[in-house]
Steps between C-alpha positions, in 0.01 A plus 500: 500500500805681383741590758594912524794581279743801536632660182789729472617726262833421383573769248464356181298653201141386563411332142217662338154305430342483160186557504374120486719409734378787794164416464564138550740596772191718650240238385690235753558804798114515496454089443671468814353785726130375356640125594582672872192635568318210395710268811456806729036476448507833338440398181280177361677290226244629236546883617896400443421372123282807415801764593732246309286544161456884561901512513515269182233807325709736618812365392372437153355833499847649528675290263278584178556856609885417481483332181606630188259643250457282216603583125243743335376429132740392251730368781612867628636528790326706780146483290697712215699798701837535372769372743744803579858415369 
């Protein structure tokens, strides 16, 4: 079991995630709550593994919406919209 840890602000700039990198920041903040409850009898192993893949749907969900769109016919960009100069 992980012992408690104390953080403190320090003043810095706090970096900013990328997208791919907050959901697998999130992803493992969830892992280890899931894993928690599981020691603690609130939660069976197989109740842990179900939430796990509904986080992995949801996560994947929300990247394809994040992607790009892809080249329209002919190789356009944007599916053929002009690009604003």
């Amino acid at each position: 079991m992980l012992g408690h840890r104390t953080f403190v602000y320090a003043g810095d700039p706090v970096p900013k995630l990328q997208g791919t990198e907050y959901d697998a920041c999130l992803i493992n903040i969830w892992r280890g709550l899931l894993l928690s409850l599981e020691e603690r009898g609130l939660l069976t192993p197989k109740q842990r593994e179900r939430c796990l893949r509904e986080l992995e749907k949801k996560k994947e969900k929300r990247q394809s919406r994040m992607r790009p769109p892809s080249p329209g016919i002919g190789g356009e960009k944007g599916g053929g919209q002009d690009e604003p100069i």
